[in-house]
C-alpha positions in Angstrom: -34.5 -34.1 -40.5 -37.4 -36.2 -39.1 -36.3 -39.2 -36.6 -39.2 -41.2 -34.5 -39.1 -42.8 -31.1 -42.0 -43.4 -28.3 -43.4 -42.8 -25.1 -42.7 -45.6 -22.8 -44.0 -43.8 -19.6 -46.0 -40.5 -18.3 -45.4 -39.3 -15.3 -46.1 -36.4 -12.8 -46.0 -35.1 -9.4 -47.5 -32.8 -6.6 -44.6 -31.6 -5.3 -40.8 -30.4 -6.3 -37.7 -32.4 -6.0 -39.7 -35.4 -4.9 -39.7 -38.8 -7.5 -43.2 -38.8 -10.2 -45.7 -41.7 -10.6 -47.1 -42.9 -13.5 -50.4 -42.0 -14.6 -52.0 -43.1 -18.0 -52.5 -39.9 -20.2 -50.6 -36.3 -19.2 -51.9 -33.4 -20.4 -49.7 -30.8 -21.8 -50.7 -27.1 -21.6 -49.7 -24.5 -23.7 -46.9 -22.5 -21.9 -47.6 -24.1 -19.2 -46.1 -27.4 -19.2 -48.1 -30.8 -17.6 -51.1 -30.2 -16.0 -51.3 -31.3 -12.5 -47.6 -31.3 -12.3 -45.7 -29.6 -9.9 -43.1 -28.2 -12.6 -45.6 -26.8 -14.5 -45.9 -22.9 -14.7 -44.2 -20.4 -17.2 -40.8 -21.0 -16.7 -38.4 -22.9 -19.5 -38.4 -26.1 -17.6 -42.4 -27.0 -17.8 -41.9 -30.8 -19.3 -38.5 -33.0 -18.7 -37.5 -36.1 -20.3 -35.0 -38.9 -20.2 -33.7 -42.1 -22.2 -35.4 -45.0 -20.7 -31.8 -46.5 -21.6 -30.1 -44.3 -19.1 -32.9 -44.9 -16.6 -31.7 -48.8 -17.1 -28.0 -48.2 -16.6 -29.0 -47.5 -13.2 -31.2 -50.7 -12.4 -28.0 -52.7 -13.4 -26.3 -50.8 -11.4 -28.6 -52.1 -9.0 -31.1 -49.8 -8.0 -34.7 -50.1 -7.9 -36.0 -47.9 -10.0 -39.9 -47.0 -11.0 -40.8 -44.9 -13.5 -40.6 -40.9 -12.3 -37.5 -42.0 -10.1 -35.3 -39.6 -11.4 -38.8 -36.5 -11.3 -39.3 -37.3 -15.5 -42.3 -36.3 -17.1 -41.8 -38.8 -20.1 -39.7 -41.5 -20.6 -38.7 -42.4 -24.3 -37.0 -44.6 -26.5 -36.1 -45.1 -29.7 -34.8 -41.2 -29.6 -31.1 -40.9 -28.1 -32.0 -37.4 -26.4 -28.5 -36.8 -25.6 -28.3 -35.9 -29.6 -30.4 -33.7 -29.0 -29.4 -29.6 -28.4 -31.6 -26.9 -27.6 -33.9 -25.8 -30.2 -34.5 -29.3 -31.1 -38.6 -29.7 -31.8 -40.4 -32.7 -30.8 -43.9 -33.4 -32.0 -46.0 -36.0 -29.8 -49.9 -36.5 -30.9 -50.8 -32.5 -31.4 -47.8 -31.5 -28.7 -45.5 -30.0 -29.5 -41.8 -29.4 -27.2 -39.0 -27.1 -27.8 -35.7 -28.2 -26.1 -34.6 -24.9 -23.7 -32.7 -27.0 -21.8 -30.4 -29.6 -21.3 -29.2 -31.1 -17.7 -29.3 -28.9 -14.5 -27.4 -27.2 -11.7 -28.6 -29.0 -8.4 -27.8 -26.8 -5.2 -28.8 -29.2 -2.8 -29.4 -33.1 -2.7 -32.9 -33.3 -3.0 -35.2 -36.8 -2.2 -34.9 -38.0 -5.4 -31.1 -38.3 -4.6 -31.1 -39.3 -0.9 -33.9 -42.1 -2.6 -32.5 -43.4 -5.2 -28.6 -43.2 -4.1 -27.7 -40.7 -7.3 -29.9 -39.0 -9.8 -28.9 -39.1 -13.2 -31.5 -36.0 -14.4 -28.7 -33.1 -13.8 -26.1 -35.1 -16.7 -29.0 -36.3 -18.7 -32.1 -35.0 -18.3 -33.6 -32.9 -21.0 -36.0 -29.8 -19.7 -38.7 -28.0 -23.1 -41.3 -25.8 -22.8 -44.7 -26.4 -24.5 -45.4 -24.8 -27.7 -48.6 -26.6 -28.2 -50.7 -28.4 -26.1 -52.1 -31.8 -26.5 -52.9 -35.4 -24.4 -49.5 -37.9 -24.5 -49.9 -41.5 -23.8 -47.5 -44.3 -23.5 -46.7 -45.8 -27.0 -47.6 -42.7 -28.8 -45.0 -41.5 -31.5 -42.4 -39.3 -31.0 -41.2 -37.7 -34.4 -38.2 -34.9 -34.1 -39.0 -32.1 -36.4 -36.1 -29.9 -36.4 -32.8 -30.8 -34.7 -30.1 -29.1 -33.3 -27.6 -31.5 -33.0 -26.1 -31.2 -29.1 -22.7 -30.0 -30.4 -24.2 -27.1 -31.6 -22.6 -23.8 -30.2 -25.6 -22.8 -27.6 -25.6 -18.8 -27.1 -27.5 -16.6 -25.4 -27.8 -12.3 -26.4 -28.1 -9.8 -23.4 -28.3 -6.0 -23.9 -27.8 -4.3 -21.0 -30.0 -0.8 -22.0 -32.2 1.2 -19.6 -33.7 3.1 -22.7 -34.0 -0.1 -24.7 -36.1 -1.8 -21.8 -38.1 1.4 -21.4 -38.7 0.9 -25.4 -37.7 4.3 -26.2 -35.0 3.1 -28.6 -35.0 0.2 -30.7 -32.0 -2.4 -29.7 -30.0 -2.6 -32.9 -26.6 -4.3 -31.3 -28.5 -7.7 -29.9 -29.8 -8.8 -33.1 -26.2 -7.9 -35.0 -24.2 -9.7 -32.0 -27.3 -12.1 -32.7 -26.6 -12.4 -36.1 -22.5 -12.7 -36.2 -22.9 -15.4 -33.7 -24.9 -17.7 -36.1 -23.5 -16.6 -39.5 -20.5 -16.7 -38.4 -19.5 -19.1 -35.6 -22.2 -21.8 -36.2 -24.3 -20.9 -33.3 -27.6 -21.2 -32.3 -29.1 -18.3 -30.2 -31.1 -19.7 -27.6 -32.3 -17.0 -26.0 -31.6 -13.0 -26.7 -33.3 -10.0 -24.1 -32.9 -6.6 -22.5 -32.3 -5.7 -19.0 -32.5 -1.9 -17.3 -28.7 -0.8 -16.5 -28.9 -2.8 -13.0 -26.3 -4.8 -11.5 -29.0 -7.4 -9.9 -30.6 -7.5 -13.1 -27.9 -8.4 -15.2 -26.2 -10.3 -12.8 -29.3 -12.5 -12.0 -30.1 -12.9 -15.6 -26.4 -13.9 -16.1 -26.7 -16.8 -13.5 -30.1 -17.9 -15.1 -28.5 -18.1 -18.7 -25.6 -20.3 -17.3 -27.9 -22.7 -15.4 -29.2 -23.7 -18.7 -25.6 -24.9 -19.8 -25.4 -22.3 -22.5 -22.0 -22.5 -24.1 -21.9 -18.8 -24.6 -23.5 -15.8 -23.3 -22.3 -11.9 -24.6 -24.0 -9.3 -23.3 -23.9 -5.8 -25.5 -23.9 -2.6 -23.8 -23.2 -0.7 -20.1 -19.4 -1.2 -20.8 -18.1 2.5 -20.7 -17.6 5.3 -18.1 -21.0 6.5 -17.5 -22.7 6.1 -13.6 -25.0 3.6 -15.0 -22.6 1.5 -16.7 -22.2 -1.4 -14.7 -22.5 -4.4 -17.0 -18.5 -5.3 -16.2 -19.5 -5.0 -12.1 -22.6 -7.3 -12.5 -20.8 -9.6 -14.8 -17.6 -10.1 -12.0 -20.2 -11.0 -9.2 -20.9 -14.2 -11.2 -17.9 -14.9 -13.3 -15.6 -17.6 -11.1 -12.5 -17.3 -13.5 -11.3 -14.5 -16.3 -9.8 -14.7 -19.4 -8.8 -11.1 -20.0 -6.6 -11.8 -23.1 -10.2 -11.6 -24.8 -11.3 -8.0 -23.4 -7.7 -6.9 -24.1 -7.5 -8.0 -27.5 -10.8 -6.6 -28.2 -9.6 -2.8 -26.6 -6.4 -3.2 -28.7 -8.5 -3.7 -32.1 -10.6 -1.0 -31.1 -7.7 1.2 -30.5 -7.1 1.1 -34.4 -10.3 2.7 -34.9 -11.0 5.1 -32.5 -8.5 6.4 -28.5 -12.2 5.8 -26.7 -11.6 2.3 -26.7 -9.5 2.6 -24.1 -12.5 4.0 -21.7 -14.0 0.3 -22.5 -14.3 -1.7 -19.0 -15.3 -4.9 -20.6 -15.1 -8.0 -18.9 -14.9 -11.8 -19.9 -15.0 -14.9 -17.6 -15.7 -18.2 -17.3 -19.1 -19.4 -14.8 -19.6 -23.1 -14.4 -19.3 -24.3 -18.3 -20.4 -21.0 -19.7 -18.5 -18.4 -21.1 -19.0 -14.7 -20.7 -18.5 -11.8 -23.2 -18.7 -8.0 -22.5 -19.6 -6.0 -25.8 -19.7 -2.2 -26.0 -23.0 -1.0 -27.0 -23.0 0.3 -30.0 -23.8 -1.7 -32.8 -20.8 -0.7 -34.8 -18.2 -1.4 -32.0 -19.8 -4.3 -30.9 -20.1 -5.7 -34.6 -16.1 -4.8 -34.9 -15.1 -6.4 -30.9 -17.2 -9.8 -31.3 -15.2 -10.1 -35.3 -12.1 -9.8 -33.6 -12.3 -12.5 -31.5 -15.1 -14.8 -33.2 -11.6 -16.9 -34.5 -10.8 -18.2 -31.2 -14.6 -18.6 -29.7 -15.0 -22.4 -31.1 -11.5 -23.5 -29.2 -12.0 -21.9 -25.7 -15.9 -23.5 -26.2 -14.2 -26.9 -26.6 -12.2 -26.2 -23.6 -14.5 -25.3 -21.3 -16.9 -28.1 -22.0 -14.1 -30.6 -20.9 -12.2 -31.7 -24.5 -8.6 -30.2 -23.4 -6.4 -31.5 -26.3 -4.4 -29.4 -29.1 -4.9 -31.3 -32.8 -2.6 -28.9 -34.2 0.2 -29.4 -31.6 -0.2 -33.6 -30.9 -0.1 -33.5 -35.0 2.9 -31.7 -35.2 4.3 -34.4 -32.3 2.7 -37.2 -34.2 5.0 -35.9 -37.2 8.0 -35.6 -35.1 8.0 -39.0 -34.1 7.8 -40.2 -37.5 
């Protein structure tokens, strides 16, 4: 698909959480981000952008808003970025962005907020790291080479493995979790990693996938008995809510097959809008677990990201009123 839009404005900064000023040309660095900028470095959020239509809603609301209120790098239109999911490529000039995330988790009020009264960049802001550098001026175009359209199941693959992260075995369950997950549900795998067996590791790498509004993160591996299986333990120091008929569903499938299921400590939980999965860590049992519940993965999704209603049950009361 190939959509177009354009710069309206480039901003930047010199220092975080405070509001951007315009300036006529940015400069985008390879894995860097904007050059100059205070956001830039090699994180996923080096460039963010929002609708210049959103930015409007809030001068009718009132405020007096300049360009770089809300901390935006680029300010478009002619592109409805909230269509837009990770994954999504933009070309601008020679630069190119990948989309790695969209809206963000603010712990505290920053000046932007106590300035402007509200700031609309955690519900619509849209964060991309740069593939390839280039200038970007106002009026340039923007074309959209690959889209992921935003209601795209967004997932993220952690394998919890201290031989796999000292490399002296290849992974083999990520990349088959990897694969169920977008031959089977639809999904597109954001992001996919190891970690040692480390309860901070996991656990922070758990809270870093969530604040990127994944939909869906499952983790393969550090599930069982063993001393250094502690996947379950890092994953309830982040989770704020369970859904155990998942895990239990999974250890009574697994019973069918093999009596060491029931040595599985799997967890699954709900933090912020993200849901959790525990896999074992073999490939073949974590192939078999994620199969079993891959059925019910596109309803608790819809769930959790606010759309609460039944079609099957108000059809059935839409008959019976009839």
């Amino acid at each position: 698909m190939t959509a177009e839009g354009r710069v309206l404005n480039t901003c930047i900064s010199s220092k975080k959480g405070t509001p951007k000023h315009t300036v006529p040309v940015i400069t985008l660095i390879e894995k860097h981000g904007v050059e100059h900028d205070a956001h830039a470095g090699s994180g996923h959020r080096q460039v963010s952008l929002l609708n210049e239509e959103d930015i409007q809603k809030m001068r009718d609301a009132g405020l007096n808003l300049k360009p770089g209120a809300f901390g935006e790098n680029i300010v478009v239109v002619g592109i409805d970025l909230n269509q837009l999911g990770i994954g999504t490529r933009l070309r601008i000039g020679k630069a190119v962005l990948v989309l790695t995330q969209i809206g963000k988790v603010c712990h505290n009020r920053c000046a932007i907020y106590h300035k402007a009264g509200d700031c609309i960049m955690p519900r619509a802001g849209v964060f991309a790291e740069v593939k390839q550098g280039g200038e970007i001026k106002p009026d340039m175009r923007i074309e959209i080479t690959h889209q992921v359209p935003r209601q795209t199941i967004q997932a993220g693959v952690l394998t919890a493995s201290d031989r796999c992260a000292r490399n002296e075995t290849i992974d083999t369950s990520g990349p088959e979790v990897a694969a169920i997950l977008e031959n089977l549900l639809g999904a597109h795998v954001a992001w996919s990693g190891v970690v040692p067996d480390n309860i901070d590791q996991i656990s922070e790498r758990l809270k870093k996938l969530t604040d990127r509004n994944y939909d869906l993160i499952v983790t393969t591996g550090g599930t069982g008995c063993g001393p250094r299986d502690i996947t379950p333990e890092a994953t309830q120091k982040v989770i704020e809510r369970e859904v155990p008929g998942l895990a239990e569903h999974m250890r009574r499938l697994s019973l069918e097959v093999t009596p060491n299921s029931l040595l599985q400590r799997g967890v699954c939980g709900i933090r912020q809008r993200t849901l959790i999965v525990n896999l074992p860590g073999s490939r073949k049992a974590a192939s078999e677990n994620l199969r079993g519940i891959i059925g019910v993965l596109p309803h608790a999704i819809r769930h959790i990201r606010g759309d609460t209603s039944h079609p099957e049950i108000d059809l059935n009361r839409h008959k019976v009123r009839k």
